[in-house]
Backbone and ligand atoms as CSV (ligand in chain L), in Angstrom:
chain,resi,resn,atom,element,x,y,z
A,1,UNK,N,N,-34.613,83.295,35.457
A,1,UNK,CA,C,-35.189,83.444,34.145
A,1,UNK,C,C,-35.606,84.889,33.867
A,2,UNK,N,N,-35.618,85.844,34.840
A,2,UNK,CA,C,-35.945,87.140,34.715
A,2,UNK,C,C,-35.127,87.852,34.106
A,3,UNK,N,N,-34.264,87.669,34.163
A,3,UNK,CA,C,-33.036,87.994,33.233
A,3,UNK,C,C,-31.984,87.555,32.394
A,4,UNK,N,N,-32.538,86.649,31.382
A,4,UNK,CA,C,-31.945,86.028,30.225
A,4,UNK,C,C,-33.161,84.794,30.166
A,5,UNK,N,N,-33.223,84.310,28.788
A,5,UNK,CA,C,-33.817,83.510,28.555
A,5,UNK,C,C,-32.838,82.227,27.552
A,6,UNK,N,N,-32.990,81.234,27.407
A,6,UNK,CA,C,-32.182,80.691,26.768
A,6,UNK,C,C,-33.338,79.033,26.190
A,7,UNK,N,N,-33.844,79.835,24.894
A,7,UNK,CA,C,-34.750,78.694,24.836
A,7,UNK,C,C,-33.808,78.090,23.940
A,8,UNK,N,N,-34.146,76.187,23.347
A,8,UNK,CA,C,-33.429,75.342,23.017
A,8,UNK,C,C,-34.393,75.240,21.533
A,9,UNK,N,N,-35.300,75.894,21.550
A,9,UNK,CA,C,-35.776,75.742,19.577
A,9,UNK,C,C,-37.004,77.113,19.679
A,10,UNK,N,N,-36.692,77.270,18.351
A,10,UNK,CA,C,-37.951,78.193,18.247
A,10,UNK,C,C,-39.353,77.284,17.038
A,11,UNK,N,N,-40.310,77.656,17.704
A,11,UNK,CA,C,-41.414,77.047,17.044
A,11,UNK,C,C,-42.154,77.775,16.490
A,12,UNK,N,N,-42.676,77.743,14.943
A,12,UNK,CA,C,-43.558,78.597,14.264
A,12,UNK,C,C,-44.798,77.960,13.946
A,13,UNK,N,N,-45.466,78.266,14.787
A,13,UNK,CA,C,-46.518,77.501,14.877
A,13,UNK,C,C,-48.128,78.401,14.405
A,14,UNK,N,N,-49.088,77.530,14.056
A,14,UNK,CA,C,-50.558,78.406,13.573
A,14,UNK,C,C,-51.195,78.366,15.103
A,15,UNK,N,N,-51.822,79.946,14.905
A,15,UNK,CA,C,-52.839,80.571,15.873
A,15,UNK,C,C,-53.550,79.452,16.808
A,16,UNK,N,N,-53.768,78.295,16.010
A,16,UNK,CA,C,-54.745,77.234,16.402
A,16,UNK,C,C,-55.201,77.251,17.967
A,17,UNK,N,N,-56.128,77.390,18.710
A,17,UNK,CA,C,-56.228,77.483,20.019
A,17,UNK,C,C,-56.041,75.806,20.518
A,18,UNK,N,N,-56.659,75.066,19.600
A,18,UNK,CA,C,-55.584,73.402,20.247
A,18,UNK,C,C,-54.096,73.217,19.761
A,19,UNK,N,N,-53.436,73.778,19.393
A,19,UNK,CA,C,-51.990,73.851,18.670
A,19,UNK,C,C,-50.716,74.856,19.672
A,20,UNK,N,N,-51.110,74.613,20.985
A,20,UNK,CA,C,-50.244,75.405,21.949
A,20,UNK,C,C,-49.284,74.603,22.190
A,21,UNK,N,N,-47.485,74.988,21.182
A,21,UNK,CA,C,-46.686,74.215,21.063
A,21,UNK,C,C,-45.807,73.933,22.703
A,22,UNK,N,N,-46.100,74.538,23.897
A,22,UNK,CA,C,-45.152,74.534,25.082
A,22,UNK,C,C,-46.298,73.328,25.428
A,23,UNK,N,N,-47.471,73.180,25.556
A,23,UNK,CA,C,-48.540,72.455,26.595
A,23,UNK,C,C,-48.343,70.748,25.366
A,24,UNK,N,N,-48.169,71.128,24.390
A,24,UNK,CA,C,-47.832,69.543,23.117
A,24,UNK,C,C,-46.870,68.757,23.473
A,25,UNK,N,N,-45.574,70.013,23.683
A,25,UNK,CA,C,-44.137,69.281,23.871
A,25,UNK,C,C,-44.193,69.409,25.055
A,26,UNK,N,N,-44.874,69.594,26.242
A,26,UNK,CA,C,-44.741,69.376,27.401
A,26,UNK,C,C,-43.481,70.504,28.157
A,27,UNK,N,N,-43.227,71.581,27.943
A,27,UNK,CA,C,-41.803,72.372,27.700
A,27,UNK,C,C,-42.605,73.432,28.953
A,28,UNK,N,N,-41.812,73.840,29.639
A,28,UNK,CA,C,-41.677,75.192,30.756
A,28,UNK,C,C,-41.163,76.011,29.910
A,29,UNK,N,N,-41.743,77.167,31.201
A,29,UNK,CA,C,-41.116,78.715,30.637
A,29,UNK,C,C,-39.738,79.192,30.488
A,30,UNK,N,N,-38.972,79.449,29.294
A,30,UNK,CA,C,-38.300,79.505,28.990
A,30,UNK,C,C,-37.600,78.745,27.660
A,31,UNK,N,N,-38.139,77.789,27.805
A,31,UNK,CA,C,-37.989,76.125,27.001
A,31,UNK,C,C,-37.705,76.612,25.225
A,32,UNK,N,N,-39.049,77.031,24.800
A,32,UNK,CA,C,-39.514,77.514,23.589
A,32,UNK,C,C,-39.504,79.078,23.272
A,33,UNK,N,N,-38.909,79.452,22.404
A,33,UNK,CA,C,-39.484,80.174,21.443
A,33,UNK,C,C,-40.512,80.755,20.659
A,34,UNK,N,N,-41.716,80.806,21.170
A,34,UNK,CA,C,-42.720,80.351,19.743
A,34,UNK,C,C,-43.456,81.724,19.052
A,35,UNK,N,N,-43.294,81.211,18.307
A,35,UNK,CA,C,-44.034,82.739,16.879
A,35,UNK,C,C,-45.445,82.178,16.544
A,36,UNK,N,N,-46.392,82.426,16.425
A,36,UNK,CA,C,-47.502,81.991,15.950
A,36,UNK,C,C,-48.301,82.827,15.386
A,37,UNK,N,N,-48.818,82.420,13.418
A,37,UNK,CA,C,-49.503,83.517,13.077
A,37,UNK,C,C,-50.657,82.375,12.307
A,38,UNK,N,N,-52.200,82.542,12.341
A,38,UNK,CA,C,-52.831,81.613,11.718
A,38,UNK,C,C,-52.346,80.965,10.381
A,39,UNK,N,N,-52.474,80.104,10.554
A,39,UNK,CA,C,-51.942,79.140,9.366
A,39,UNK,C,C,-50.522,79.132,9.166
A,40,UNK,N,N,-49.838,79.260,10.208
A,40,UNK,CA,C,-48.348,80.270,10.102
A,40,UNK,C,C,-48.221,80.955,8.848
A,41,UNK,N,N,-48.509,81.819,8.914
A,41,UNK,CA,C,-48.253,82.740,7.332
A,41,UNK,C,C,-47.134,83.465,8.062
A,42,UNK,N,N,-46.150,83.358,6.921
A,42,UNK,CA,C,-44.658,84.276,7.144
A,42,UNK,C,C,-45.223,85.090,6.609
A,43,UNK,N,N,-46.020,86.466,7.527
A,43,UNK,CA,C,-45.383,87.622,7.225
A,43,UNK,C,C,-43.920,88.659,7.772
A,44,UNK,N,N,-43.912,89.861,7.612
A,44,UNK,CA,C,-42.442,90.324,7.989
A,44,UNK,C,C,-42.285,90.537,9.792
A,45,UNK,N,N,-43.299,90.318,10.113
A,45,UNK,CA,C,-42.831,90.753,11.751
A,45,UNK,C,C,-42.758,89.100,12.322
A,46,UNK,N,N,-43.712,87.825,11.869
A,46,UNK,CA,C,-43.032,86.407,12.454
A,46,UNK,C,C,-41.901,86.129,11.665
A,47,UNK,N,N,-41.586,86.686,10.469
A,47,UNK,CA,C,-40.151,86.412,10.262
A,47,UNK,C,C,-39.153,87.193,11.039
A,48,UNK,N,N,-39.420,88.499,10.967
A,48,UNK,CA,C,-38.653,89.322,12.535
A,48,UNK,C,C,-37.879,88.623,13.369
A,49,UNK,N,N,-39.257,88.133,14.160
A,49,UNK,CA,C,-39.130,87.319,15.371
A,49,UNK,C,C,-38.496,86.354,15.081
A,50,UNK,N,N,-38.557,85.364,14.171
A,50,UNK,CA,C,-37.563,84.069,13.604
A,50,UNK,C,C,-36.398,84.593,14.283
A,51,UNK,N,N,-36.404,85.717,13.097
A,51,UNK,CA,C,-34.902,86.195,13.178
A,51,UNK,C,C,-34.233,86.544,13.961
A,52,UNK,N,N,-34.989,87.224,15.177
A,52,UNK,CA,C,-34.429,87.603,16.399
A,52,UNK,C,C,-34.244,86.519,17.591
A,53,UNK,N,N,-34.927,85.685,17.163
A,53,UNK,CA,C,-34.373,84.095,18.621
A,53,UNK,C,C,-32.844,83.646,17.348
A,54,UNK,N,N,-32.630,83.573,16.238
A,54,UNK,CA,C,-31.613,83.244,15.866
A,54,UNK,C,C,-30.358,84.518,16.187
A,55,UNK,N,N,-30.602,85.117,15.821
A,55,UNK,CA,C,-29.350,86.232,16.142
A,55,UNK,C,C,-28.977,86.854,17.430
A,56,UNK,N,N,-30.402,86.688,18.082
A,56,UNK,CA,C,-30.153,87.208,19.659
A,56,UNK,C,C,-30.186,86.207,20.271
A,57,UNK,N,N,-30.804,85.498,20.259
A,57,UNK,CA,C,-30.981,84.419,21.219
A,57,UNK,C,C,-30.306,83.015,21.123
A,58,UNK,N,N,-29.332,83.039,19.492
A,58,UNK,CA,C,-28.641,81.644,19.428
A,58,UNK,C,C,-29.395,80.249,19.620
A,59,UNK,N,N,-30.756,80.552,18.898
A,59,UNK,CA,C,-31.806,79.222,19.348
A,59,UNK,C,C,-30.981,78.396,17.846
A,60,UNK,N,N,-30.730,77.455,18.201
A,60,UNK,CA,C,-30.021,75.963,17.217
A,60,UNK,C,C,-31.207,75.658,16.178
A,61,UNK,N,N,-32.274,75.833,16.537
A,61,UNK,CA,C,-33.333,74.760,15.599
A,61,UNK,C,C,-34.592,75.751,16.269
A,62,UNK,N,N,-35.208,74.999,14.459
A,62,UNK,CA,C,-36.158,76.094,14.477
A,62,UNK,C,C,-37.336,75.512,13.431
A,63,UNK,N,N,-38.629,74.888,14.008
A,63,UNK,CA,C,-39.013,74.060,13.741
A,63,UNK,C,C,-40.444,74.975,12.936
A,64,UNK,N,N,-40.913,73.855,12.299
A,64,UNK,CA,C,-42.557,74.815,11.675
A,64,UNK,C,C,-43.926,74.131,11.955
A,65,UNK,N,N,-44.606,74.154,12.653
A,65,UNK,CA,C,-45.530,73.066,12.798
A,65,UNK,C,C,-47.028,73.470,12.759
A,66,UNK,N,N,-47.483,72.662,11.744
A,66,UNK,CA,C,-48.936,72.632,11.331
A,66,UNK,C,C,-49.865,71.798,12.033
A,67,UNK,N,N,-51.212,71.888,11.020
A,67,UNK,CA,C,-52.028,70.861,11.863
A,67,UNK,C,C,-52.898,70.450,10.993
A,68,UNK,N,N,-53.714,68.934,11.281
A,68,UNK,CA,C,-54.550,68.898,10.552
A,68,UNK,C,C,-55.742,69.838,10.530
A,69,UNK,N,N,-56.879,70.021,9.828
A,69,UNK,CA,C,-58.229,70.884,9.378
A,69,UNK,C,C,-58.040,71.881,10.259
A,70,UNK,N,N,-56.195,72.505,9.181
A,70,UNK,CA,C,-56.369,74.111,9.833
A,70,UNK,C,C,-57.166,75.241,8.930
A,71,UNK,N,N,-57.640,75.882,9.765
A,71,UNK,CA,C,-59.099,76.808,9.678
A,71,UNK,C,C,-58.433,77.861,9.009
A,72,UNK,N,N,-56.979,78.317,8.904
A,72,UNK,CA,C,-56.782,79.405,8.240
A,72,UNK,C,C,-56.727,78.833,6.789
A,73,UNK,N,N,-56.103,77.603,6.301
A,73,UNK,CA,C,-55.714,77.000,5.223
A,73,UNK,C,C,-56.984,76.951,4.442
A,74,UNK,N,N,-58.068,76.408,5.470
A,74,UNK,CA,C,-59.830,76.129,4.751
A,74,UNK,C,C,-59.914,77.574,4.691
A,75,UNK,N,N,-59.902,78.364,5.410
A,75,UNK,CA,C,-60.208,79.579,4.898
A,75,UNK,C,C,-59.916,80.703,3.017
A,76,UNK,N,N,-58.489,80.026,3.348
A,76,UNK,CA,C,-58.010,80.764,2.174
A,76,UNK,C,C,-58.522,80.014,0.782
A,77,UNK,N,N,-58.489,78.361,1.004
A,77,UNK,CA,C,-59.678,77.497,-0.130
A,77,UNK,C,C,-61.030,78.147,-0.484
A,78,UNK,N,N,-61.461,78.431,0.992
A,78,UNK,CA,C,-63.163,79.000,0.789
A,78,UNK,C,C,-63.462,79.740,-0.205
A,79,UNK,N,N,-62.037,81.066,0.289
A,79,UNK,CA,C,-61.617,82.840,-0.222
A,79,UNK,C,C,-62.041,82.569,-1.467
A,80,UNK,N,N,-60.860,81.514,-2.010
A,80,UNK,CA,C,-60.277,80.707,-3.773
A,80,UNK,C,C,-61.672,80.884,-4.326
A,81,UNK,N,N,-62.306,79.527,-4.037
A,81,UNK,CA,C,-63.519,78.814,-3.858
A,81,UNK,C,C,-64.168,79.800,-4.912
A,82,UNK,N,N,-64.274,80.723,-3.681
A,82,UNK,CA,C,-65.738,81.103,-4.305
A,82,UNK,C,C,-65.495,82.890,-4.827
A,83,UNK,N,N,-64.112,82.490,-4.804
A,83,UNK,CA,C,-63.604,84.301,-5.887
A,83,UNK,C,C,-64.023,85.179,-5.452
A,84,UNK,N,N,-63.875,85.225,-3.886
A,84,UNK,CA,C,-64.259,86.486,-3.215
A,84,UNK,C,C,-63.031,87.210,-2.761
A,85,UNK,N,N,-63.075,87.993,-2.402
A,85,UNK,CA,C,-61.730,88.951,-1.743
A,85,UNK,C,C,-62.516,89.132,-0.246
A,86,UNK,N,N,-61.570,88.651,0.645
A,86,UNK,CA,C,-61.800,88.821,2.000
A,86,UNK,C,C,-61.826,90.203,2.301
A,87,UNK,N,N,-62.249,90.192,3.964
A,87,UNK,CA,C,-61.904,91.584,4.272
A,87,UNK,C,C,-60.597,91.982,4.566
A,88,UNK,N,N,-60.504,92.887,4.472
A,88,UNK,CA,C,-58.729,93.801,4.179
A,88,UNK,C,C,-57.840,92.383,5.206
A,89,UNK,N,N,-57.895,92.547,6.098
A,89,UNK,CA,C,-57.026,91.518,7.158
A,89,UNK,C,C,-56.672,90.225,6.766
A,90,UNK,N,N,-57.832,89.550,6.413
A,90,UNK,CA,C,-57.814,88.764,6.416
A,90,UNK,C,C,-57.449,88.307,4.428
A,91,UNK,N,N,-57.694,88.882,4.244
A,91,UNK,CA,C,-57.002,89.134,2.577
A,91,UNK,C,C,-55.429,88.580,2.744
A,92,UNK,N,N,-54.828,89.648,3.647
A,92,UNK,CA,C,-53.580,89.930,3.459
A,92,UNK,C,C,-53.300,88.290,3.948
A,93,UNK,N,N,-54.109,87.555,5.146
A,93,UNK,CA,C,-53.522,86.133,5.729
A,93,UNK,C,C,-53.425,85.072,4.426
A,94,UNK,N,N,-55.269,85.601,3.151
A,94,UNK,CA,C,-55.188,84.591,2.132
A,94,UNK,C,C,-53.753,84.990,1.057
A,95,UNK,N,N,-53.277,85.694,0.943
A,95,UNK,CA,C,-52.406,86.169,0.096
A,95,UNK,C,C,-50.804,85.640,0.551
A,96,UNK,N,N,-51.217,85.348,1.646
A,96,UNK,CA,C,-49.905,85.085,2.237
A,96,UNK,C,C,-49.373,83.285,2.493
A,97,UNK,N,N,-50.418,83.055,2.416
A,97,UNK,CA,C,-51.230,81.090,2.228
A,97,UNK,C,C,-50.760,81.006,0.961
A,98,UNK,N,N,-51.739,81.740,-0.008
A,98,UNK,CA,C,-51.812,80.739,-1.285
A,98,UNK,C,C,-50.623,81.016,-2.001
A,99,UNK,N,N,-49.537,81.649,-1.964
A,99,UNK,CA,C,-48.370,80.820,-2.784
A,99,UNK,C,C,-48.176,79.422,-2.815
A,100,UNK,N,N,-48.662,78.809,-1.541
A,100,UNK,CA,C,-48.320,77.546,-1.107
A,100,UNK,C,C,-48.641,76.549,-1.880
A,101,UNK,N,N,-49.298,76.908,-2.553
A,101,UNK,CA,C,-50.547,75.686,-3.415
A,101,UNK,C,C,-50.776,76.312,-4.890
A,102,UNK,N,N,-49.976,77.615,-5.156
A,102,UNK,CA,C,-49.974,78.307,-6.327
A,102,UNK,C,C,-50.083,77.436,-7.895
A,103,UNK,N,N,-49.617,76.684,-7.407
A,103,UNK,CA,C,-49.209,75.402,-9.194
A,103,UNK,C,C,-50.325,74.688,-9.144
A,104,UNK,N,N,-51.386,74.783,-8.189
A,104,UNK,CA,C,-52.362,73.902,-8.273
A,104,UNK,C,C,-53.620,74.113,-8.330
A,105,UNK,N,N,-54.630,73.465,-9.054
A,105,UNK,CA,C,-56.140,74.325,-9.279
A,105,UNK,C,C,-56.707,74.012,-7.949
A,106,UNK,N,N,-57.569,74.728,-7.411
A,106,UNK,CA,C,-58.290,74.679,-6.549
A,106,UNK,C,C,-59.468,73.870,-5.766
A,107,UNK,N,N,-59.763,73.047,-5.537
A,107,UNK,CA,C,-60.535,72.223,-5.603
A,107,UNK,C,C,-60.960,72.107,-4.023
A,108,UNK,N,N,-62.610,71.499,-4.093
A,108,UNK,CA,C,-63.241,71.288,-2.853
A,108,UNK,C,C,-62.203,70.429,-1.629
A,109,UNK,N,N,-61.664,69.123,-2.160
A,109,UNK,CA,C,-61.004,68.143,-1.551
A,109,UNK,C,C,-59.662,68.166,-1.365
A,110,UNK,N,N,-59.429,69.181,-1.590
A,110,UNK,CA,C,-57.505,70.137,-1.535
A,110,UNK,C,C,-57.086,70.415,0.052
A,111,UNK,N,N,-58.076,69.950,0.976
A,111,UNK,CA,C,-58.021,70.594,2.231
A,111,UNK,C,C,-56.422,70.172,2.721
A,112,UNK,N,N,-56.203,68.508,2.733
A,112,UNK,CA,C,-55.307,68.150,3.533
A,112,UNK,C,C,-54.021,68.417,2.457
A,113,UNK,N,N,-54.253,68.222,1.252
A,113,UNK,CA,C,-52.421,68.614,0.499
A,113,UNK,C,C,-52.312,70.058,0.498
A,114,UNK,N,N,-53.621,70.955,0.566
A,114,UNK,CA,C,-52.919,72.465,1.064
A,114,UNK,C,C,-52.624,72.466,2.615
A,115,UNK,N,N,-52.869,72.041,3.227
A,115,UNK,CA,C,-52.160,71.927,4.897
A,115,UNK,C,C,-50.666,71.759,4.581
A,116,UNK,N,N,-50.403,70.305,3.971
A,116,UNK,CA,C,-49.315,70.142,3.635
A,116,UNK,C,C,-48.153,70.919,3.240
A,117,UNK,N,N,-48.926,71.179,1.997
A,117,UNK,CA,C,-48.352,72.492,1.255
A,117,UNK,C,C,-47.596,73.747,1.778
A,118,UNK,N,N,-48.520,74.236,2.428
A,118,UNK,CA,C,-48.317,75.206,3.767
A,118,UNK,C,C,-47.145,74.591,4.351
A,119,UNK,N,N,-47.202,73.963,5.186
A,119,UNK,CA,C,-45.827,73.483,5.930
A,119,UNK,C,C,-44.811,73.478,5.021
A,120,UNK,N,N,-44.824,73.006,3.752
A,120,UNK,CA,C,-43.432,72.751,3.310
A,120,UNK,C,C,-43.425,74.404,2.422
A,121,UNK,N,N,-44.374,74.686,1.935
A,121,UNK,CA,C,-43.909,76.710,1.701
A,121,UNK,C,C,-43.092,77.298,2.820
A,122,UNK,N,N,-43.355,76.946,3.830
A,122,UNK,CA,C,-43.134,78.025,4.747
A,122,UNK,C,C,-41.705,77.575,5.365
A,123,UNK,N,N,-41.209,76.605,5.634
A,123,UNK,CA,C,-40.064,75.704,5.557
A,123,UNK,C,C,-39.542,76.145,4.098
A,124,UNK,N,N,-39.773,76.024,3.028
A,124,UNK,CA,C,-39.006,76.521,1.623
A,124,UNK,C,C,-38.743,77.848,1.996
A,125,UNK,N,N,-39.211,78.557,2.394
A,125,UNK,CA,C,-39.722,79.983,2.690
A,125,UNK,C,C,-38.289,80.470,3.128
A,126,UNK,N,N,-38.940,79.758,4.596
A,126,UNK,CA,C,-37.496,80.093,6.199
A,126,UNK,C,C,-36.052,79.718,5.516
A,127,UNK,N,N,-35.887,78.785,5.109
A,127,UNK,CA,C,-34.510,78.107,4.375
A,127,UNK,C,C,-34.038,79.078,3.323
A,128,UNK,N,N,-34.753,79.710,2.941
A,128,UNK,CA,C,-34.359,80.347,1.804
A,128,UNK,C,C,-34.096,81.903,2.363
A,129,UNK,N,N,-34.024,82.491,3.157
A,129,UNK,CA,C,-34.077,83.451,3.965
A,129,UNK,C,C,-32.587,83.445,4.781
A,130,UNK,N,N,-32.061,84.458,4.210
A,130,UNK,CA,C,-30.223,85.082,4.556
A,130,UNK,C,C,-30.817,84.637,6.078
L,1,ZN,ZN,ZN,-54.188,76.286,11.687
C-alpha cells in the first residue's frame, strides 16, 4: 500500500467528529477516499480532491454523506437567524451552505430539511460538475 493506493469509493463527508466514514463502513486503509469539510461545503480544494480520486485514482463511485443535527448546517440557520455575519472563516462555510435552502425562508424548525437540503445541493452540485 506504500506505493499505490486503490480505493473502491470516495466519500464526502462533514467534519463531524462522530461521522468518521472508514470506522461507519467498517473499511481499512486504503479502502476509502474521503474529503471532509464541515457540513460538506463544496468549496474549490474538496472539489479538487473529488476530482483528483476520479482522474487519478479511477475511484467508480463517489458518495456524499450527511448527518443528522449537523452543527455546521445549525450554524449557518443561527448566522440566517439572527442576521449576523460570522467571522471571516466561518462566513465563507455559511455562504457556502446556504445556497442549499436558498428558495426557502428561514425558520427556527428548518434544522432537519436544511440537513437534507445540504445533501441533495451538494450531490446537485458534484453531478453538475465537468
Ligand atoms: Zn455535520
Amino acid at each position: 500500500m506504500a506505493h499505490a493506493q486503490h480505493p473502491f469509493a470516495t466519500i464526502f463527508a462533514c467534519s463531524d467528529s462522530r461521522e468518521a466514514p472508514e470506522i461507519i463502513f467498517d473499511r481499512g486503509l486504503g479502502d476509502l477516499f474521503v474529503v471532509r469539510t464541515a457540513g460538506h461545503a463544496l468549496d474549490r480544494a474538496a472539489l479538487g480532491s473529488i476530482a483528483f480520486s476520479i482522474e487519478y485514482l479511477r475511484v467508480p463511485l463517489v458518495a456524499v454523506m450527511g448527518h443528522e443535527r449537523c452543527g455546521a448546517v445549525k450554524a449557518t440557520l443561527e448566522a440566517l437567524q439572527n442576521h449576523q455575519r460570522a467571522p471571516d472563516a466561518l462566513q465563507s462555510l455559511v455562504n457556502l451552505i446556504r445556497p442549499a435552502f436558498d428558495d426557502y425562508p428561514v425558520t427556527p424548525d428548518m434544522l432537519d430539511f436544511a440537513i437534507q437540503a445540504n445533501i441533495r445541493y451538494t450531490v446537485r452540485h458534484l453531478v453538475q460538475t465537468p
